[in-house]
C-alpha positions, 0 to 999 in steps of 0.5 A: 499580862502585857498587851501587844498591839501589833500593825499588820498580819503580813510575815512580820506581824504574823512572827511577831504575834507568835514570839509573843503570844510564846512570851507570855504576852497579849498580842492583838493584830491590825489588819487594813485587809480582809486577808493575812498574808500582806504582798503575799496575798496578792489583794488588789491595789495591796500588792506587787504579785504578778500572776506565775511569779515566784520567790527571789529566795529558796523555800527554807529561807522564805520560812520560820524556823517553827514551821519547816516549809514543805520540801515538796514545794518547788526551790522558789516556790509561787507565791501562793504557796507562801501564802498557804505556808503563810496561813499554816503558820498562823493556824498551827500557832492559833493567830487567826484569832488574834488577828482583827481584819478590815481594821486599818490603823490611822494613829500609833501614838507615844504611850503607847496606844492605837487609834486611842485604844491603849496597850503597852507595846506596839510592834510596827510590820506594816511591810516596806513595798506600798508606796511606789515611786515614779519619777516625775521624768516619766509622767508626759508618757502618752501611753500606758504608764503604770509602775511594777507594783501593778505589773498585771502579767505578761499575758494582759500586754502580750503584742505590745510594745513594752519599755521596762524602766530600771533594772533592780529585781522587779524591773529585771524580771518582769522584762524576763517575763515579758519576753517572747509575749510582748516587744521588750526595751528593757532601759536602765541608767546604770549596768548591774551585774547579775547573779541567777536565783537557781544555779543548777538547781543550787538556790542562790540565798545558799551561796552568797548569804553565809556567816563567812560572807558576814565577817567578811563584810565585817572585817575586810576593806570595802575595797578588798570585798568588791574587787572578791564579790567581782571576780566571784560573780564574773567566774559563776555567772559571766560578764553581763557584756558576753551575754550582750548586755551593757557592760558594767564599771569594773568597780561592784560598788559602782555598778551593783548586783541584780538577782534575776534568773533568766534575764541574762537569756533573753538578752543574749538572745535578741527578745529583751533589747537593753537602752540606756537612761531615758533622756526625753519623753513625747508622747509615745516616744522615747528617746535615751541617753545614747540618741536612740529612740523607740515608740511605745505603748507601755510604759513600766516604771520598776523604780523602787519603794519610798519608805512609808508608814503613815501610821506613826504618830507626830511625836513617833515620828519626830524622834525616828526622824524622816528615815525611821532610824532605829538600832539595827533596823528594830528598836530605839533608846527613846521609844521604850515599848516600841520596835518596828519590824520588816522596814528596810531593803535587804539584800537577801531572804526577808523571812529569817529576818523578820523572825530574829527582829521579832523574838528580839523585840519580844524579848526586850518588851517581856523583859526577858532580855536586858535593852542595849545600853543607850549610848550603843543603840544610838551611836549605830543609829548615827552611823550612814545608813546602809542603802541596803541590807544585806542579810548575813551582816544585819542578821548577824548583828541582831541574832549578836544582840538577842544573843543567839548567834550559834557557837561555832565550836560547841557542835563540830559536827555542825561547824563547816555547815554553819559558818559556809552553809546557808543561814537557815532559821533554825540556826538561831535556835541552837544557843541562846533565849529561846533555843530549842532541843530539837533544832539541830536536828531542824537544821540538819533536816533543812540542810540536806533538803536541797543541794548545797552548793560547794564552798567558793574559793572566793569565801574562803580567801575571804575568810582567812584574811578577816582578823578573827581568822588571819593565819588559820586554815578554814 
């Protein structure tokens, strides 16, 4: 039997561990804390929960496919509720015991061992939002200067005057959550457009993240997408500028896209403020880039991750290179024996990821699988790195390789729902290693467990004009 070491018993590592005990394999699990779970967890100084918060992502697609989640839970459930599905989830499949906690890693070294103990594998899911990245700009700040990573809640600066800084996800929200309990500047250098989480109780990982949506980023030019994802955006959520938000640069590329539920009314309400970029800083004042100015007493850098995993050996490290590229995020031709799983932005659901990355990974070093030819693996490694993920596109790309992409035409019935539908897990049990008897019927019974939201005009347009379908009727 072939030993496993996996390094952390967050999502990732807790998946990983079960695909691979399913394979015949000896997983033993490293955890730096006394809990599993990893940001879930919500432990001191480990993670980015702040009190209330709840998921950017439906509950189906903050799941696995083996363990449906509770149809009880709310569409976005809290982040305790993950992690009690988190902690089912490792019961129901005996993980517990494999699991070391209090047992942080210093070295995975090529070989492959950790911290000197051997094993034939090593599958890295460390989890990617530990090391926050505060801009030295905002260091002078008199005042309390803190990052989102150690958002403590809206109640401990209730009164106070509160500038946010970034408008990613966390920066959007947390200024959303401010409102109303503290005096809020929200400032940002560029405008995003924004898309609600929950559209009429329609979550939106249903909507934007489908298999249509993946062969239109696939097939269509960048151009021709952008100017479709615009018009789409603008015609179900509004011009950020109607809700008297800055404006932003009519190109999508240019100016992105931010998930946030209500940070749109706030500001159209007058109880978030929007400023420009920062242009200087003395001590409690702050002037920005448009020549305002505001005096503050809380500073919140929401400024993003710097990729970090210190526990890679010298020689890991320098075939993976400053990046840690690797073929579709999980594996390496000269790296037999290792994959890394969870360790990139996506936009979108993690959990469903995570889940193919794991079985993709398992199978490769169970030997169920072939390995990808090396000259594939690494001319998708020397392609520019995508900033960011998107979810339908790279978990099309691995379910591809791991070959359980769903044949769309084996089951009509499930046809329309699986190519505009949500990407819910058990999609990617249908066909293929691993498939299981049972998961259509998991689909179907994930599927109508929330309202679906109807198919977008923009979609299909999108679709029909992509090769594979150019000339058909979607």
């Amino acid at each position: 039997m072939r030993s496993v070491a996996v390094i952390g018993a967050g999502p990732g590592g807790l998946v990983a561990a079960k695909h691979a005990l399913d394979a015949g394999l000896e997983p033993v699990v490293f955890e730096a804390s006394a809990a599993l779970g990893g940001q879930w967890a919500a432990t001191d100084g480990r993670s980015g929960i702040w009190p209330g918060m709840s998921t950017n992502t439906s509950r189906s697609m903050t799941a696995f496919a083996d363990l449906a989640p509770d149809p009880a839970l709310p569409l976005h459930p809290l982040a305790p509720q993950i992690l009690g599905y988190l902690q089912a989830y490792a019961e129901r499949f005996g993980l517990i015991e494999r699991i070391r906690f209090e047992a942080p890693v210093e070295e995975v070294a090529f070989g492959w061992s950790v911290d000197g103990e051997p094993f034939d594998a090593v599958i890295v899911a460390t989890g990617r939002f530990h090391r926050a990245r505060l801009p030295e700009q905002l260091r002078p700040f008199a005042g309390e200067l803190m990052h989102g990573y150690d958002y403590p809640g809206a109640e401990a600066l209730a009164g106070r005057r509160v500038l946010v800084y970034g408008n990613g996800i966390s920066g959007s929200e947390i200024a959303a959550d401010l409102a109303g309990r503290a005096e809020v500047t929200h400032a940002f250098r560029k405008p995003r457009y924004v898309i609600r989480k929950n559209d009429d109780g329609r979550s939106s990982d249903w909507r934007w993240y489908t298999q249509a949506a993946a062969l239109a980023r696939r097939h269509l030019p960048p151009e021709q997408l952008s100017a479709q994802t615009r018009k789409r955006i603008i015609r179900l959520a509004g011009d950020p500028a109607d809700h008297g938000a800055p404006r932003p640069d009519p190109d999508l590329r240019v100016a992105g896209i931010t998930l946030t539920q209500d940070w749109l009314d706030v500001v159209a309400g007058g109880a978030v403020v929007c400023r420009p970029e920062i242009a200087a800083i003395d001590g409690h004042d702050i002037r920005f880039a448009d020549g305002t100015t505001g005096r503050f007493d809380v500073l919140i850098s929401a400024t993003g991750y710097d990729l970090d995993v210190p526990c890679l050996g010298a020689g890991v490290r320098e075939v993976l290179g400053p990046g840690l590229r690797l073929h579709h995020r999980t594996l390496h031709p000269d790296l037999p024996g290792f994959a890394m799983v969870g360790q990139f932005f996506a936009l979108g659901p993690y959990f469903p990821l995570l889940e193919l990355q794991a079985r993709w990974a398992v199978a490769v070093i169970a030997g169920e699988i072939a390995v990808p030819e090396p000259e594939r693996m690494r001319a998708e490694i020397a392609l520019p790195v995508r900033p960011a993920e998107p979810h339908d596109l790279l978990s099309l790309e691995i379910a591809e390789a791991l070959g359980v992409a769903p044949d769309l035409d084996a089951r009509p019935e499930l046809r329309e729902p699986l190519l505009f539908g949500p990407l819910l897990p058990a999609r990617y049990r249908l066909d293929g290693p691993g498939s299981h008897q049972d998961a259509a019927a998991w689909f179907a019974e994930e599927l109508a467990s929330s309202p679906r939201p109807e198919v977008d005009p923009e979609v299909v347009e999108a679709l029909e004009a992509c090769a594979p379908f150019r000339g058909k009727q979607c």
